[in-house]
C-alpha positions as CSV (number, residue, x, y, z in Angstrom):
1,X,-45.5,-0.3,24.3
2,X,-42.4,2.0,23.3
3,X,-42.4,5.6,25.1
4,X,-43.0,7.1,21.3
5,X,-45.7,4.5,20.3
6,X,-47.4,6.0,23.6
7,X,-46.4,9.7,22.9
8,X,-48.0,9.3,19.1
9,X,-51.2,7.5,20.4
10,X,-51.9,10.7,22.6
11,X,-50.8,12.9,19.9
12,X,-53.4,11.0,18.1
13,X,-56.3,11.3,20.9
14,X,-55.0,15.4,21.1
15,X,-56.3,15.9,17.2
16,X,-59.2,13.7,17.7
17,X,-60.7,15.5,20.7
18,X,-59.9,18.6,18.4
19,X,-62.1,17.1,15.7
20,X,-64.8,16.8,17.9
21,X,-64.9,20.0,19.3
22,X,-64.8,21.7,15.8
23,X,-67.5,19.1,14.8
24,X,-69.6,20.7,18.2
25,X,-69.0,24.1,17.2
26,X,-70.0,23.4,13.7
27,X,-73.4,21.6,14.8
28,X,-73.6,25.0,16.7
29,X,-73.3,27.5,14.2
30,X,-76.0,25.3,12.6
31,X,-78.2,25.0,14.8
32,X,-78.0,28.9,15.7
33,X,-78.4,29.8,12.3
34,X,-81.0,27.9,11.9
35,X,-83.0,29.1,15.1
36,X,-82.4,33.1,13.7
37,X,-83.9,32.3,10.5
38,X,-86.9,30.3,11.8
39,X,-87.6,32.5,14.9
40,X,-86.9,28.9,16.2
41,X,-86.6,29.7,20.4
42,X,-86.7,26.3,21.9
43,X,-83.2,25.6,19.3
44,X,-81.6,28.3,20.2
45,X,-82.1,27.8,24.2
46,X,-80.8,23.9,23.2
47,X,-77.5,25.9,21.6
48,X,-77.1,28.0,24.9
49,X,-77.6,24.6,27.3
50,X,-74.9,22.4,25.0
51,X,-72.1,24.8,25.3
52,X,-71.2,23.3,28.6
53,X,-69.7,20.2,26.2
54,X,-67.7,22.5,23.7
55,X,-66.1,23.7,27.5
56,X,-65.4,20.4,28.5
57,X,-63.5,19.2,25.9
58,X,-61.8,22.4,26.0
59,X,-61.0,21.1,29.3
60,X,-59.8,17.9,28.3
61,X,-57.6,19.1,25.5
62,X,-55.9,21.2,27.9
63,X,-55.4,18.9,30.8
64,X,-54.3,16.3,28.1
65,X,-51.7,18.6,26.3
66,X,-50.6,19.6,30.0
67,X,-49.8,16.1,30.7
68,X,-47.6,15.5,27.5
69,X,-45.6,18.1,27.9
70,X,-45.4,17.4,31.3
71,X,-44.2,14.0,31.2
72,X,-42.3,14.1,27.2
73,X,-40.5,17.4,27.2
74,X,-41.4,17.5,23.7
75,X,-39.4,19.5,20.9
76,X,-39.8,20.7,17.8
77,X,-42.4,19.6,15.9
78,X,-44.1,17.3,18.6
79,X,-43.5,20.6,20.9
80,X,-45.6,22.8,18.2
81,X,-48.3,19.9,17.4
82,X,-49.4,20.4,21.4
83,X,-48.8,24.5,21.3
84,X,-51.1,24.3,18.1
85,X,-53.8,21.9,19.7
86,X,-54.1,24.3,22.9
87,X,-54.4,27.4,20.2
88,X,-56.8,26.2,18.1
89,X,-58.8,24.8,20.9
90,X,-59.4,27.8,22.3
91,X,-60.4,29.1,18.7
92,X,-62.8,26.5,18.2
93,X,-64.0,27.0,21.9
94,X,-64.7,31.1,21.0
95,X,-66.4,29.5,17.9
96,X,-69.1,27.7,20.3
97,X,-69.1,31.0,22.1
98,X,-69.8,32.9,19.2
99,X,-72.9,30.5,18.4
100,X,-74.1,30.6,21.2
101,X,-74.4,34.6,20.9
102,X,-76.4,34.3,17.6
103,X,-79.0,31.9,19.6
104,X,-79.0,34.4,22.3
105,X,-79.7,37.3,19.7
106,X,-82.3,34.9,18.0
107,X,-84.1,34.6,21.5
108,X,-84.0,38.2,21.7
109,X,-85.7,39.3,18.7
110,X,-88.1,36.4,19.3
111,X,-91.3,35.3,17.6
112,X,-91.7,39.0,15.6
113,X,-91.3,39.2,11.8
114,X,-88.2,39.8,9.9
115,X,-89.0,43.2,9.0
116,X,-85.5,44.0,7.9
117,X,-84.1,41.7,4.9
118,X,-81.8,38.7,5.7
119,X,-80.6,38.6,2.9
120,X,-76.9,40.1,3.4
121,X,-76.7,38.1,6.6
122,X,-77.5,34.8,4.1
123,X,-74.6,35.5,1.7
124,X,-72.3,35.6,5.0
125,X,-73.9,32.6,6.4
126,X,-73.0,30.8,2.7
127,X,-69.3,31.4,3.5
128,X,-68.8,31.3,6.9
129,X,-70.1,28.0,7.4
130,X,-67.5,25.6,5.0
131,X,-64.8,27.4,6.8
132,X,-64.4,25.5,10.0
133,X,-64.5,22.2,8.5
134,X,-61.7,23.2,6.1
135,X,-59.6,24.8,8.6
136,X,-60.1,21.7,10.7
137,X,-59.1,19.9,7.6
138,X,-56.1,21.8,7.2
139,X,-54.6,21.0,10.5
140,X,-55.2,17.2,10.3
141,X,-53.7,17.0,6.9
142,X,-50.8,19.9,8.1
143,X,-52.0,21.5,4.4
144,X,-50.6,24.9,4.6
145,X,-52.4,25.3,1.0
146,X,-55.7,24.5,2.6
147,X,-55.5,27.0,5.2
148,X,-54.5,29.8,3.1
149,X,-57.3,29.1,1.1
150,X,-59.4,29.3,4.6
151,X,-58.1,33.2,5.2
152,X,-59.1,33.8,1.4
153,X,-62.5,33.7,2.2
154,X,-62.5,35.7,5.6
155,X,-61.8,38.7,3.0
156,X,-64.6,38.0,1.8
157,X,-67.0,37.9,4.9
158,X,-65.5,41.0,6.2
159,X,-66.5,43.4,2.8
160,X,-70.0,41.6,3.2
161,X,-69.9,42.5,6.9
162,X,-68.6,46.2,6.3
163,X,-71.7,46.5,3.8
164,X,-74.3,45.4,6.0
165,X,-73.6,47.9,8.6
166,X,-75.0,50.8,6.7
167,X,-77.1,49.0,4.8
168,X,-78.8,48.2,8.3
169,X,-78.5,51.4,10.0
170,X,-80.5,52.8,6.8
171,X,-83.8,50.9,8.0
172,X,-83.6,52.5,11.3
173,X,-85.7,55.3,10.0
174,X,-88.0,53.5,7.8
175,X,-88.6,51.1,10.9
176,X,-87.9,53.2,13.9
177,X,-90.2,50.4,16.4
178,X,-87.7,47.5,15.1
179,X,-84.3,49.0,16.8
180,X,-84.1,46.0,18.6
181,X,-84.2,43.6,15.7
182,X,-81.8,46.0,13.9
183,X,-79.6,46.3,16.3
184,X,-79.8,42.1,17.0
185,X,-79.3,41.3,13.5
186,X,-76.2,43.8,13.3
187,X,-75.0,41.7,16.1
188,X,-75.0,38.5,14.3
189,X,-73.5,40.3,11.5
190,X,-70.5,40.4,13.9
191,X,-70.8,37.5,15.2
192,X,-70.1,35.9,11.9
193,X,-67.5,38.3,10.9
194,X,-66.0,37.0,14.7
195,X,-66.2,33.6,13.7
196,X,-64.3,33.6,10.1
197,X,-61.5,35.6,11.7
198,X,-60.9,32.7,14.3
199,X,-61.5,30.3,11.6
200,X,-58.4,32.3,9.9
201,X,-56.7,31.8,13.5
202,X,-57.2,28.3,12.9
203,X,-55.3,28.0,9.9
204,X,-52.9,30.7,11.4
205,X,-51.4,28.1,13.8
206,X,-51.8,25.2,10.8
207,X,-49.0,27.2,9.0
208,X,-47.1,27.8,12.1
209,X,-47.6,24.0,12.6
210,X,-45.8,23.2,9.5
211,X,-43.5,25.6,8.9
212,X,-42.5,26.8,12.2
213,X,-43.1,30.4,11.7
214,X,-45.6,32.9,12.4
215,X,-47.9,34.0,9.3
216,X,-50.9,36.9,10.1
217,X,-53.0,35.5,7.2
218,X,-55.8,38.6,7.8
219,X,-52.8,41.0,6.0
């Protein structure tokens, strides 16, 4: 096999591993969600013991993109397709971070009621969770369209956040005994807002991908 056919087939392995690292961190974000609204412990504490994989494929991708530019000297584009992999691996890697926070925050408000309303958290929840799979989409397809679109809707999820703040603090004194749950949920509410802006990150490196230049798509 030619010295490019074996260059492309590891460019090739570089996006899948990528695609299943986003596809952990989505199942994540799921499964954290999920575990928050149910009061669902025993998924949340399965979140926490699976980020160990979403780390070692963080690993992999590394030591893989390490090797290639190692042993290519790529330029150029092939240069900026490995320089994008390691970014948007360690996006996606903060991603599985981030979900793993929301099952640690489920676990600490526990079994109790939802005294305070979920609902604001549910019309983040709506938004944030398409975003990953289209930012991943993006950077397979190199669709600069796509990942604008991707930063559109992290507007979005940062006027819901910046609403829910005092929206939550105002329960504080019509529920003094549920600071922790308050203050949990207002966690979450960050968490989310966390994950949307390295979703935009994503797409941020998509667009330097393709057109070689740096874009802040949060502006």
């Amino acid at each position: 096999m030619r010295v490019r056919e074996q260059f492309d087939l590891k460019l090739k392995t570089l996006k899948e591993l990528i695609l299943e690292l986003g596809s952990n961190a989505e199942i994540a974000i799921e499964k954290a969600l999920h575990a928050l609204l149910n009061k669902d412990i025993q998924t949340a504490l399965k979140v926490i013991n699976d980020d160990v994989i979403a780390d070692k494929l963080e690993e992999e991708i590394n030591n893989l993109a390490i090797i290639l530019i190692a042993r290519q000297s790529p330029v150029a584009i092939d240069l900026r397709r490995i320089i994008t992999a390691l970014k948007i691996s360690a996006e996606v890697e903060r991603i599985a971070d981030l979900a793993v926070n929301i099952a640690k925050a489920s676990i600490r408000i526990g079994k109790e009621p939802h005294h305070i309303p979920l609902e604001p958290l549910y019309m983040m929840i709506e938004k944030v969770k398409p975003m990953l799979s289209r930012a991943l989409q993006a950077y397979i397809e190199e669709d600069v369209m796509i990942a604008r679109s991707v930063a559109a809707v992290d507007d979005e999820i940062d006027n819901l956040y910046a609403n829910i703040i005092p929206g939550y603090m105002e329960y504080s004194n019509q529920y003094p005994n549920e600071m922790n749950q308050i203050t949990q949920l207002l966690f979450v509410g960050r968490y989310i807002e966390r994950i949307a802006d390295h979703t935009t990150n994503i797409s941020e490196e998509v667009v330097y991908l393709v057109k070689g230049i740096r874009f802040d798509l949060n502006q």
